[in-house]
C-alpha positions as CSV (number, residue, x, y, z in Angstrom):
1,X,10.3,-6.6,21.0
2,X,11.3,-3.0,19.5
3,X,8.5,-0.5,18.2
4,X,8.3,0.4,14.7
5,X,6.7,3.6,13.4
6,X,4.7,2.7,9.8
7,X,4.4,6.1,7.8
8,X,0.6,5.9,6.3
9,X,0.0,7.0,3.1
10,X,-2.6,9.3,1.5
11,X,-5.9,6.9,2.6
12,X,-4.7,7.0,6.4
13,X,-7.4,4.5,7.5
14,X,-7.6,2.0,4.4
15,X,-3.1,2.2,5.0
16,X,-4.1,1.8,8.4
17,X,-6.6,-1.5,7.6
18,X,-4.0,-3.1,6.3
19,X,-1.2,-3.1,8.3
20,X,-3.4,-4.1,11.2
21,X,-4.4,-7.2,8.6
22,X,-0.6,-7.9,8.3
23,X,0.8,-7.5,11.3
24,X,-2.0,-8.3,13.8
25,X,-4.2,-6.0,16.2
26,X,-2.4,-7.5,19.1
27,X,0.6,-5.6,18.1
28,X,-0.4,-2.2,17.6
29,X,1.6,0.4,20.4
30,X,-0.4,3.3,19.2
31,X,-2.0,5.1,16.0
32,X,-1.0,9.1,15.3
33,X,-1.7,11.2,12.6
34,X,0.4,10.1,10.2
35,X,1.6,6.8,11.6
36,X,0.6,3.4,13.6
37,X,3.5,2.5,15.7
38,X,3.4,-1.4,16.5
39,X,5.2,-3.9,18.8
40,X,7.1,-6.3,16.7
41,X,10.1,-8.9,16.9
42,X,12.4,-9.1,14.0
43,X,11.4,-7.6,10.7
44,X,13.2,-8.3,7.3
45,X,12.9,-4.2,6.0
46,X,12.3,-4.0,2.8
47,X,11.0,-7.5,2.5
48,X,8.1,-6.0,4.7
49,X,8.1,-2.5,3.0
50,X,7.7,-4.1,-0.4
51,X,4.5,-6.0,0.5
52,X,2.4,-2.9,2.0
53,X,1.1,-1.1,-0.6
54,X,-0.1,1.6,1.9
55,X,2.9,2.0,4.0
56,X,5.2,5.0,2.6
57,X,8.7,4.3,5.1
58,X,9.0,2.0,8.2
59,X,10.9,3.7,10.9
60,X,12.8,1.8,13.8
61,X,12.4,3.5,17.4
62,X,15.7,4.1,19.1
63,X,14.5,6.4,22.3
64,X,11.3,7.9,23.7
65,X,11.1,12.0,25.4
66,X,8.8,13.8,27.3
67,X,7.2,16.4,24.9
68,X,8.4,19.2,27.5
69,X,8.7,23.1,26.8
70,X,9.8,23.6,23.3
71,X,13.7,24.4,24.4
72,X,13.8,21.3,26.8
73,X,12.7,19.0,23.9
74,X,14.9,20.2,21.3
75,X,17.7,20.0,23.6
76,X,17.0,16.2,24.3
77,X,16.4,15.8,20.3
78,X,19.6,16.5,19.3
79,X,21.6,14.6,22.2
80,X,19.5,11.8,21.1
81,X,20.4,12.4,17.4
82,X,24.0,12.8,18.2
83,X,24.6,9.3,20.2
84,X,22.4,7.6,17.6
85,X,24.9,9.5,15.1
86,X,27.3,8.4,16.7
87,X,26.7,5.2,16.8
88,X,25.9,4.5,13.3
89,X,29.2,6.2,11.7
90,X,32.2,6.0,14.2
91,X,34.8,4.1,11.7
92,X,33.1,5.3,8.6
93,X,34.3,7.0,5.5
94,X,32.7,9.1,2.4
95,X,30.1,11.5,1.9
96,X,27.0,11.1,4.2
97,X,23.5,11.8,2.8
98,X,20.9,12.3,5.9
99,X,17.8,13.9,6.3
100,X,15.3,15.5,9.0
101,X,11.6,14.1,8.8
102,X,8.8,14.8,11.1
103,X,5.6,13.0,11.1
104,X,2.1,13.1,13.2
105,X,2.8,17.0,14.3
106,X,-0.4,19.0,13.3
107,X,2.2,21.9,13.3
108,X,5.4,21.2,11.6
109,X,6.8,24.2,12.8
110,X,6.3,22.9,16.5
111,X,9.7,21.0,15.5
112,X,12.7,23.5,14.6
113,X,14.1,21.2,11.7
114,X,16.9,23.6,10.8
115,X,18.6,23.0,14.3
116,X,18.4,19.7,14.2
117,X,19.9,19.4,10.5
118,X,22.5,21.6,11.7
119,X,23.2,19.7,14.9
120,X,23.5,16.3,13.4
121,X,25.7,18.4,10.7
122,X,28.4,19.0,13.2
123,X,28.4,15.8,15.0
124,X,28.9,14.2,11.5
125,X,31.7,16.6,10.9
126,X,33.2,15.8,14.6
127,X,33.8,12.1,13.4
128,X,35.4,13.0,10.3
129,X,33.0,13.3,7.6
130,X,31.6,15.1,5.2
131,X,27.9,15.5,4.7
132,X,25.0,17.2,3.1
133,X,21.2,16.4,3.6
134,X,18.3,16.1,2.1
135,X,16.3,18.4,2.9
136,X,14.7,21.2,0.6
137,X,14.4,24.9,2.4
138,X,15.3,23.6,6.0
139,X,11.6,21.6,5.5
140,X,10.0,18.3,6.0
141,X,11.8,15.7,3.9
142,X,9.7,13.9,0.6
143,X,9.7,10.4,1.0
144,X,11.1,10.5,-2.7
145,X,13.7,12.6,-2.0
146,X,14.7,10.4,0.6
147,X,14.5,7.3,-1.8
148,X,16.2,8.9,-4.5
149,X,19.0,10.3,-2.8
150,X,19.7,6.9,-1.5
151,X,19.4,8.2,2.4
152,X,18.6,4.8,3.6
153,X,21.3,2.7,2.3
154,X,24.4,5.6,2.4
155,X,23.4,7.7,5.2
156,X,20.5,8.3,7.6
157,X,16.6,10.0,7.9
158,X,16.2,10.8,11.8
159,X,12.5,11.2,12.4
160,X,10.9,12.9,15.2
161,X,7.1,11.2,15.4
162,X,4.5,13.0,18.2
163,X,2.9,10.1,19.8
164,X,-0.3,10.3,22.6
165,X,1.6,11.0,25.0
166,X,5.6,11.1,24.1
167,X,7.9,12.0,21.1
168,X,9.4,8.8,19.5
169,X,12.7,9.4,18.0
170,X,14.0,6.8,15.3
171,X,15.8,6.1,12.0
172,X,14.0,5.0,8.9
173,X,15.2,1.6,8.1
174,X,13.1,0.9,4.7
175,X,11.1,3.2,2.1
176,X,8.9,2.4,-0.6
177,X,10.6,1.7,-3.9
178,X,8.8,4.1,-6.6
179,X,11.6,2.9,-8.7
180,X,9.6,-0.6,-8.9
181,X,5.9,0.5,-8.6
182,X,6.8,2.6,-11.7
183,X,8.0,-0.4,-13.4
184,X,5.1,-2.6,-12.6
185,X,2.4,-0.2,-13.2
186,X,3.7,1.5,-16.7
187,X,6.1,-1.0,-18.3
188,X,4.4,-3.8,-18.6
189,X,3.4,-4.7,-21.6
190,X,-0.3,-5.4,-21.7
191,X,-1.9,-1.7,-21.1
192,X,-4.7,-0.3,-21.6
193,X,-6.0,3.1,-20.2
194,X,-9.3,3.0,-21.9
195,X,-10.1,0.2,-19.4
196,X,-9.1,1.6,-16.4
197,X,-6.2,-0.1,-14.3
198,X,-5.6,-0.7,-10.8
199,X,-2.4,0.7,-9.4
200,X,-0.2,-1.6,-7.9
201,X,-0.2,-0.4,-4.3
202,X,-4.0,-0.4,-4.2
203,X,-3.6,-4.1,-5.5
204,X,-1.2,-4.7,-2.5
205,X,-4.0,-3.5,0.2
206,X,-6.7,-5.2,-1.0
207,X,-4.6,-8.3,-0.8
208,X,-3.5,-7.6,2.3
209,X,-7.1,-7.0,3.4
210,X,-8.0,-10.4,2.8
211,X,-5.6,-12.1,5.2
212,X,-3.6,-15.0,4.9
213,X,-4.4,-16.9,1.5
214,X,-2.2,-19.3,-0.5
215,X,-4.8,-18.9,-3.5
216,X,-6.5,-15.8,-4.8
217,X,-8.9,-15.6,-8.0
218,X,-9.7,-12.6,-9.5
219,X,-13.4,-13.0,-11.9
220,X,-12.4,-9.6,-13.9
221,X,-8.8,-9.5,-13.7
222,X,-8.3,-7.3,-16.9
223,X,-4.1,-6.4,-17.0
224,X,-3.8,-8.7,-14.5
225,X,-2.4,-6.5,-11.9
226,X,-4.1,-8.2,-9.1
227,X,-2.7,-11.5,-10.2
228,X,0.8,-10.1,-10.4
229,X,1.2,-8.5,-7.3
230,X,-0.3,-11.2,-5.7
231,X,2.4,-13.7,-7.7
232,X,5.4,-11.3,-6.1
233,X,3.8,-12.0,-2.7
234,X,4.2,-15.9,-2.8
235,X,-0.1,-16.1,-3.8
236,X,-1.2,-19.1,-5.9
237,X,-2.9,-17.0,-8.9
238,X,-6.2,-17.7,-11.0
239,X,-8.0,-15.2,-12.9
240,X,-10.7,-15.1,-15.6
241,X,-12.0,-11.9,-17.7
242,X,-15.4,-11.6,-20.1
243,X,-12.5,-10.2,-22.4
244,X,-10.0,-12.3,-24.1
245,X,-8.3,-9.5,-25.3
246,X,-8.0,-8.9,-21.3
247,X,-7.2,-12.3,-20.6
248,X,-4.4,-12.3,-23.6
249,X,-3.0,-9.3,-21.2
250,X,-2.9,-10.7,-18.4
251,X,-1.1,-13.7,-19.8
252,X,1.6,-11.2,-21.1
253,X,1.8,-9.1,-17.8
254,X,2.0,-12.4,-15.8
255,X,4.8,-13.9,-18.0
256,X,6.4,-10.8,-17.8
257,X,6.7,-10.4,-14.3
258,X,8.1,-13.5,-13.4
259,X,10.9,-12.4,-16.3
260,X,11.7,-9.1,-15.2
261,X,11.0,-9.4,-11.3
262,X,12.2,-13.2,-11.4
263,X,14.5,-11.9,-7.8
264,X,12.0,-10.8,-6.3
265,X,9.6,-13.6,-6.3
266,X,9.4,-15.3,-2.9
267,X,11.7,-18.5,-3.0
268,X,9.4,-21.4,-2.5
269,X,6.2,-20.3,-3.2
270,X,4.5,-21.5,-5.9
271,X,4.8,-18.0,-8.5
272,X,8.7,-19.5,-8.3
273,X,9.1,-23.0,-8.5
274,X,9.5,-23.5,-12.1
275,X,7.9,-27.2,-11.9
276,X,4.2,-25.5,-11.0
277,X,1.9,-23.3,-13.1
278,X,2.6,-19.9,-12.1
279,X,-0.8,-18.5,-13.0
280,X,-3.9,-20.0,-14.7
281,X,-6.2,-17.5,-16.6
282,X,-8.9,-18.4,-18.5
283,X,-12.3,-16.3,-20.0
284,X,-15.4,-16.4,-18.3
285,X,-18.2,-14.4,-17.5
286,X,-17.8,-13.9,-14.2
287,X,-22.0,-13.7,-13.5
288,X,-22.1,-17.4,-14.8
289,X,-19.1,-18.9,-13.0
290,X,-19.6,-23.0,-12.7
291,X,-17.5,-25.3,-10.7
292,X,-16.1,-26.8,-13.8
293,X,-14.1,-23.1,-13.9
294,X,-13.0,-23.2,-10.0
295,X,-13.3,-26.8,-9.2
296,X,-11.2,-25.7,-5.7
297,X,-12.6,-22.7,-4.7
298,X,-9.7,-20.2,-3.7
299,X,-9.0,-18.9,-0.3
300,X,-10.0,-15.6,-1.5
301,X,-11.1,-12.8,-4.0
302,X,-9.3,-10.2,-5.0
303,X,-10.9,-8.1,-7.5
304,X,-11.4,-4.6,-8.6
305,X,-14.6,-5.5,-11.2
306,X,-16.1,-3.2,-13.7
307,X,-16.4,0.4,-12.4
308,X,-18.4,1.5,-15.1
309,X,-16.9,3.7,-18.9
310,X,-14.3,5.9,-18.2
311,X,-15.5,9.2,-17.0
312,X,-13.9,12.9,-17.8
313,X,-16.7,14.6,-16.1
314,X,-18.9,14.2,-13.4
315,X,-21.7,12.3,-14.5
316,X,-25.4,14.4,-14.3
317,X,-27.7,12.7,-12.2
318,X,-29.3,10.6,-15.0
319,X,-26.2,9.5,-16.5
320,X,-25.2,8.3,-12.4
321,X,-28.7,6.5,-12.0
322,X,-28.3,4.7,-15.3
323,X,-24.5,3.6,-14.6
324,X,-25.2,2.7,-10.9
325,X,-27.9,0.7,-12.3
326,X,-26.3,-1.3,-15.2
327,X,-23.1,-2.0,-12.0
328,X,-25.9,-3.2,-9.1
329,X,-27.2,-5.5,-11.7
330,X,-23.2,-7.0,-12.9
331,X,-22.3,-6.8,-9.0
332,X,-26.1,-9.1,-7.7
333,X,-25.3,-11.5,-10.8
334,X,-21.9,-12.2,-10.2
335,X,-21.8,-12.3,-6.6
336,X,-24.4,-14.6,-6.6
337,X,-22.9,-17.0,-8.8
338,X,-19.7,-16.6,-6.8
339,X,-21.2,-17.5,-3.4
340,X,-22.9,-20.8,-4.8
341,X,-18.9,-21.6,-5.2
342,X,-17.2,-20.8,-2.5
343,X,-17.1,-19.3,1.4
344,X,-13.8,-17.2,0.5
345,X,-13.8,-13.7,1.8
346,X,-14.4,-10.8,-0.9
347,X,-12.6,-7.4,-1.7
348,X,-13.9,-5.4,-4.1
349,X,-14.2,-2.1,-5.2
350,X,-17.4,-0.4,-6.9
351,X,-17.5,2.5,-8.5
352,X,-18.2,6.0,-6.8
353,X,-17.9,9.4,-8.4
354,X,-16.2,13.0,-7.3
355,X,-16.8,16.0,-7.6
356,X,-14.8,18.5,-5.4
357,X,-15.5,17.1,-1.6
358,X,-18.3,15.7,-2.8
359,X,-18.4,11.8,-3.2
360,X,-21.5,10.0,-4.8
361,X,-21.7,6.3,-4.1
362,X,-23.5,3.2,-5.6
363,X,-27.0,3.4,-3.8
364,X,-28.0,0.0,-1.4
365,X,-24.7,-1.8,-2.1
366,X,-25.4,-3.6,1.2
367,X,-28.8,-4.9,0.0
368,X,-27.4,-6.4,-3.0
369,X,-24.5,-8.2,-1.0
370,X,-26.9,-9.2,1.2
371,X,-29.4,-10.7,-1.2
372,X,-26.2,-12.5,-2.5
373,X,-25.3,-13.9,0.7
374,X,-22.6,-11.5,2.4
375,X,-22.1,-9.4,4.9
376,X,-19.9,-6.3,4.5
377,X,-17.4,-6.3,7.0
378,X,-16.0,-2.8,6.3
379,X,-15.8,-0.3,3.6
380,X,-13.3,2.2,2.3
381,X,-12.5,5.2,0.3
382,X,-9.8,5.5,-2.1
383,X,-9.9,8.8,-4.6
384,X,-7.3,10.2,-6.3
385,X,-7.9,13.9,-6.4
386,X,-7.6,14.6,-10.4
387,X,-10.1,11.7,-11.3
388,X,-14.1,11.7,-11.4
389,X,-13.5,7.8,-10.6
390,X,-13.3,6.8,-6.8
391,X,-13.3,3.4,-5.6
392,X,-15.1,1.9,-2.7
393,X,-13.4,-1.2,-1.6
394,X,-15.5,-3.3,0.5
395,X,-14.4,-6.4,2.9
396,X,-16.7,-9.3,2.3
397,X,-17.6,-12.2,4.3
């Protein structure tokens, strides 16, 4: 069993919610600022990277140091780095790309990142090679920059992580691919902004949150991006929209993916084996949902629902009371009808507005799960700073 430090991304706990939800409670090591180090066997990388919507690199663990006086530690840094160095590039050839990153330190200056790119520099240059890294200014290192420069595959990113008690050195071994989130979120070709769309990641937790399920539905699956990520996952798809304009997209989106993704799609599971349907979408009205729609009742739901027009502005206190109203009644209705159907577990996201630090959310949510039969398990967050529009994404049982 090795550890393996998981870089959260901007939501630290809803990043956090999931990985736990993936990889198990049992085999968290320790959570930091900006990471959750877990106990694991083998991982397949990018296989793992590509399925956590929340996770922004996965670094392998190669040695563990007392946090001493500042000289003592960077000492013990860089003969780490060197026979780590060492060991990756003896025998090797070309120009090596490589990069410094430090993550959980509430002070980034507590690590002196300039001596360590200029150690590993020379020990590069003692076995032969040339090298340059990554890193802007002698600072932290962007994911991105890592990802674009193609550190990962040509050379290496050596991470110093502050843990409770220790500093964990290691190497990232896989980074998210913007390259392909890009893709899926702006090329397809059923989009529509007016409407509001779930990014792709987002899709990926909420998934995730659910736990293990071979069949997901989504009751207002608009573009579909629900039902797509959940198709490059290996998921058994259904959705259903009020829309049929929406539904047409999602048809489009789905048929798409399985075009222009067709390598990625897990082998065996039922999005790839040309013999099965690899989605079913049909239109419905999600508050009147019969059996006759979902004759076997999925093994969850996965949807982000109606969060209300789209919003340039925060709403005035009327316009908030009359919105929050018209989404209690949708969310009562339709949850209702969904729970006469089926025990699956729920995520969900309603609608909540910001303004600065200010967040207002839809009043007695938990009374109207309640009066449709479920309990919320947990409830997150998830705001992007340049939109009114936050999301609370609730866990449903």
């Amino acid at each position: 069993m090795n550890l393996f430090a998981f870089e959260l991304g901007r939501q630290k706990d809803l990043c956090f919610a999931e990985l736990v939800a993936v990889l198990g409670e049992k085999s968290l090591f320790e959570r930091n600022l900006d990471t959750a180090i877990f106990r694991l066997d083998k991982v397949i990388p990018q296989e793992l990277q590509d399925r956590l919507g929340g996770t922004i690199k996965i670094v392998e663990i190669f040695d563990e140091i007392d946090s001493g006086d500042k000289k003592q530690l960077h000492n013990d840094i860089e003969k780490s780095f060197t026979r780590c160095i060492k060991d990756e590039f003896t025998g090797s050839s070309g120009k090596i790309p490589f990069s410094v990153s430090t993550l959980s330190f509430y002070n980034q200056r507590d690590i002196d990142i300039k001596r360590l790119l200029t150690s590993s520099k020379k020990t590069l240059k003692s076995l032969g090679l040339n090298s340059r890294f990554v890193n802007k200014n002698f600072r932290n290192t962007k994911p991105s920059t890592i990802y674009k420069a193609k550190v990962v595959q040509k050379g290496i990113d050596l991470n110093v992580i502050k843990g409770e008690k220790k500093i964990f050195l290691g190497k990232t071994i896989a980074v998210q691919d913007i390259d392909s989130y890009t893709k899926r979120d702006f090329d397809k070709p059923g989009r529509d902004a007016k409407v509001g769309m779930l990014p792709p990641k987002l899709a990926q937790i909420m998934i995730n949150l659910a736990g293990p399920a071979k069949t997901i539905y989504d009751p207002f699956c608009g573009t579909g991006t629900v039902l797509t990520e959940g198709m490059l996952m290996g998921k058994n798809v259904i959705g259903s929209d009020i829309d049929e304009r929406m539904v047409e997209y999602s048809r489009k989106n789905c048929d798409w993916l399985t075009k222009e993704f067709a390598a990625k799609l897990p082998r065996g599971s039922a999005a790839s084996r040309s013999a099965a349907p690899l989605h079913k979408i049909f239109k419905a009205d999600a508050r009147f949902l019969t059996k006759k729609d979902l004759p076997s009742p999925p093994d969850a739901v996965i949807t982000e629902g109606y969060l209300g027009k789209p919003l340039t502005k925060f709403p005035s206190p009327e316009e908030a009371e009359k919105i929050f109203r018209e989404l209690a009644n949708l969310h009562v209705n339709w949850l209702t009808a969904m729970r006469k159907l089926s025990d699956s577990p729920i995520v969900m996201c309603t609608a909540a507005f910001k303004h600065d630090q200010k967040i207002v959310h839809l009043p007695r949510f938990e009374e109207i799960a309640k009066t449709a039969g479920y309990k919320i398990i947990k409830t997150f967050t998830y705001a992007r700073p340049d939109h009114v529009v936050a999301r609370d994404i609730h866990i449903l049982k």
